[in-house]
C-alpha positions as a printed Julia matrix, in Angstrom:
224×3 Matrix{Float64}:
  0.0     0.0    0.0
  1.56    3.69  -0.79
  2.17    6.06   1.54
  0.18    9.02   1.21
  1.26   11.92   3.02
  0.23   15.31   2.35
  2.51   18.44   3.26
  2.14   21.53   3.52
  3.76   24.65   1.69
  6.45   25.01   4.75
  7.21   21.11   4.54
  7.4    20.99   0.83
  9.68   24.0    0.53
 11.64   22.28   3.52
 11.8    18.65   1.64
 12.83   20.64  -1.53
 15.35   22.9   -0.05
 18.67   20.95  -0.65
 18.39   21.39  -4.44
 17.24   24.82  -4.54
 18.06   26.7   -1.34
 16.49   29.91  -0.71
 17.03   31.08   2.85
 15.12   34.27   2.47
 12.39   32.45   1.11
 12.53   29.73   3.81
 12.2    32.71   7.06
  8.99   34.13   4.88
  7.44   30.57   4.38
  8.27   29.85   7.85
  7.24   33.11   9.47
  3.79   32.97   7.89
  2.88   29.36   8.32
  0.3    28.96  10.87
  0.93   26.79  14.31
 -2.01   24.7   13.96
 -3.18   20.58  15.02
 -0.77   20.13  11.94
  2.49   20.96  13.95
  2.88   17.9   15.98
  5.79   17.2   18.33
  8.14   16.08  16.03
  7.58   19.26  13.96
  9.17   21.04  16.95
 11.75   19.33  17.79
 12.85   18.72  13.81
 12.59   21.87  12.5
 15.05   23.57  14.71
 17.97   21.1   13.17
 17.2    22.12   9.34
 16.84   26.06  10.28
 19.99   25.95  12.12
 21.91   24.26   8.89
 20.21   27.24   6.94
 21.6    29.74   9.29
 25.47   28.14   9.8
 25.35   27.78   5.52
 23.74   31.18   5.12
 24.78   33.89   8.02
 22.53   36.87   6.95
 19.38   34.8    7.08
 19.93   34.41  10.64
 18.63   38.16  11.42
 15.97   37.83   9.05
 14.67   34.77  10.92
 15.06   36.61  14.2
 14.03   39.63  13.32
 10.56   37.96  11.61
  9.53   35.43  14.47
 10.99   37.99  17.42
  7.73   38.44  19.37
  5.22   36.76  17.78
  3.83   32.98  18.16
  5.73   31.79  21.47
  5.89   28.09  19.67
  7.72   29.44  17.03
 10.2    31.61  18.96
 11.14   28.51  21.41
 12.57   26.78  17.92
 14.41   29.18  16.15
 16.0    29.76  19.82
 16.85   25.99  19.91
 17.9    26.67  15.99
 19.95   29.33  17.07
 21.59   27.47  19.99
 22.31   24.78  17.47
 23.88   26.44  15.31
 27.32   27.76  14.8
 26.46   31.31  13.09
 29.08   34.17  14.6
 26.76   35.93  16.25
 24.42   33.27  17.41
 24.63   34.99  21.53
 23.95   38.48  20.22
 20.87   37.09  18.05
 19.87   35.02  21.44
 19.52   37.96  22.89
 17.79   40.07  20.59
 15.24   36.74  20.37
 14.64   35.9   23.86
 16.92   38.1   26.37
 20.0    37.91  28.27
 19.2    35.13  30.32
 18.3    32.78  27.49
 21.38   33.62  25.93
 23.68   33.1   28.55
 22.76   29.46  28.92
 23.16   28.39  25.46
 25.63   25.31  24.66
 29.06   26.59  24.15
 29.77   24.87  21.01
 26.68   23.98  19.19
 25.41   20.98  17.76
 27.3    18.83  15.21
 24.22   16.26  13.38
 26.73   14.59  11.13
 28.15   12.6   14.88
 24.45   12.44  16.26
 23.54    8.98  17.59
 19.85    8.01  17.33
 18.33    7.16  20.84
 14.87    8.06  20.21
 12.52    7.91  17.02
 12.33   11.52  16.73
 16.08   11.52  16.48
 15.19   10.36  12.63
 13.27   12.94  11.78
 15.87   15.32  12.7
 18.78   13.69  10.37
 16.06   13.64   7.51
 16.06   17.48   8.83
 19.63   17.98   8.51
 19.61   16.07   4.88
 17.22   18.51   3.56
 18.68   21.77   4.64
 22.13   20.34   3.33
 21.75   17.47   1.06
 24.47   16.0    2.18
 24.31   12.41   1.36
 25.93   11.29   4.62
 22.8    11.72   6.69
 20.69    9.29   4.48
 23.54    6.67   4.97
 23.06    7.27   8.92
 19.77    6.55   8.71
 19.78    3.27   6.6
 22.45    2.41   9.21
 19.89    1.93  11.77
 18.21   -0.87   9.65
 20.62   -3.14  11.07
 18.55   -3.22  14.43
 15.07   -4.05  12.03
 13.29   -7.25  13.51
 10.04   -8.46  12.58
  6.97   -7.03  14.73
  6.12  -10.32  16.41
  9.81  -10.53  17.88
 10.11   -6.97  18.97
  6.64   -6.7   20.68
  7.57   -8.67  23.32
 11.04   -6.96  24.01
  8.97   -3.44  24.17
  6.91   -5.35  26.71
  9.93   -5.63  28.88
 12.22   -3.19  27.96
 11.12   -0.72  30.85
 12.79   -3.72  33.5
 15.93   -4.71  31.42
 18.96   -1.93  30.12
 19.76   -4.83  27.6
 16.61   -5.37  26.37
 15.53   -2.09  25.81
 18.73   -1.07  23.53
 17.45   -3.91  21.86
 13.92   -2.85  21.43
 15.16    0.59  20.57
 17.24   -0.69  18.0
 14.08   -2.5   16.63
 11.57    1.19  17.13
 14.3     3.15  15.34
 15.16    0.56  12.26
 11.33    0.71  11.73
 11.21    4.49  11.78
 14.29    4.45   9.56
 12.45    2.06   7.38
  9.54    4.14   6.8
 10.84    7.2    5.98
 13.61    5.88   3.97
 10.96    3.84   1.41
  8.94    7.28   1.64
 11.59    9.52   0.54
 13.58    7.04  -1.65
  9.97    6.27  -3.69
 10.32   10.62  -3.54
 13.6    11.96  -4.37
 16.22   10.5   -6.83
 19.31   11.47  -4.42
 17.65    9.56  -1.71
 17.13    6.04  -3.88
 20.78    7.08  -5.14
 22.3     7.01  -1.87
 20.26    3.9   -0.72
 22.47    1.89  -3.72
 24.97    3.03  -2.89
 24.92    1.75   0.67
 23.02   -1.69  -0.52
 26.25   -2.12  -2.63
 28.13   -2.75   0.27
 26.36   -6.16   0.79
 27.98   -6.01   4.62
 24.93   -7.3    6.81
 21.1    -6.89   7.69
 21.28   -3.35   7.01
 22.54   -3.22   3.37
 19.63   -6.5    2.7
 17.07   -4.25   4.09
 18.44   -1.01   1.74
 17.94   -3.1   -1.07
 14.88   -4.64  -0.08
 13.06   -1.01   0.1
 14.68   -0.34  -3.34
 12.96   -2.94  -4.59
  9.45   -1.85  -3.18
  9.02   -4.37  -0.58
């Protein structure tokens, strides 16, 4: 059965970005989208990652995102603050402070966030290397992701590991392992069946023919 999933202008633009980047154009289309029952959690927590990759590639859009979000829709200002604290732009403190204050700006991490050595520990944690693809298309990401196929097992053998995972460390890195190869899974036979760069990379990494992971690449090449 196909996967139908219907974006909006923001996410399209966002899914698009990597072959046509337009930072200006991103702040507008991300300044006037509406926070609505569409924005769910991961939206939050995702779209901080590719606006911060905007910002480090593109320094002057960084004021234009402040300057367009400072004071409005609180949801809104909370990510491009995380965005900014991800990042690596110059003047990331000064724009911290012009966002949210002083305060907020003195507690930002020191060094900002590098995606390309970010280890998955949570489901959401995919979404936000799919993030990082888009705003860079950088290949690299998409390999990190089909990485975590090695941890795939079939749903009848991981439902009973998520049943104990909460008493037993060692079974719920397991069971993790098993959630995020399934996420991985998803959105990688979403996106490949999408964008050409995506399938492309997904050969590439099949080619390797070095375990569970490369099978599975190959197996959502081939549509199953």
């Amino acid at each position: 059965m196909d996967i139908v999933v219907d974006h909006s202008a923001l996410e399209t633009a966002v899914i698009g970005y990597f072959r046509k980047p337009d930072p200006l154009g991103m702040v507008a289309l991300f300044a006037a989208e509406p926070v609505t029952e569409r924005w769910r959690a991961q939206t939050v927590l995702t779209l901080p990652v590719f606006l911060a990759l905007v910002m480090d590639a593109q320094p002057p859009a960084a004021a234009a995102l402040v300057d367009a979000i400072r004071g409005g829709d609180p949801v809104k200002v909370e990510m491009v603050a995380q965005a900014l604290n991800y990042s690596h732009h110059a003047e990331r403190r000064r724009l911290m402070e012009r966002l949210v204050g002083e305060h907020a700006a003195g507690g930002m991490d020191p060094e900002g966030a590098v995606f390309t050595d970010f280890l998955p520990t949570h489901p959401v944690h995919v979404d936000m290397l799919w993030a990082a693809f888009f705003a860079t298309g950088d290949a690299s990401y998409v390999t990190r992701i089909a990485g975590l196929l090695a941890g795939w097992m079939p749903e009848p053998q991981l439902q009973p590991l998520l049943a104990v995972a909460a008493r037993d460390e060692a079974v719920a890195q397991r069971a993790m392992a098993g959630v995020l190869a399934g996420a991985a899974q998803v959105s990688l036979a979403v996106n490949a069946r999408d964008l050409v760069e995506v399938r492309e990379a997904l050969e590439a990494f099949a080619a390797r023919q070095d375990g569970l992971s490369s099978a599975m690449a190959a197996r959502i090449l081939a549509g199953k």
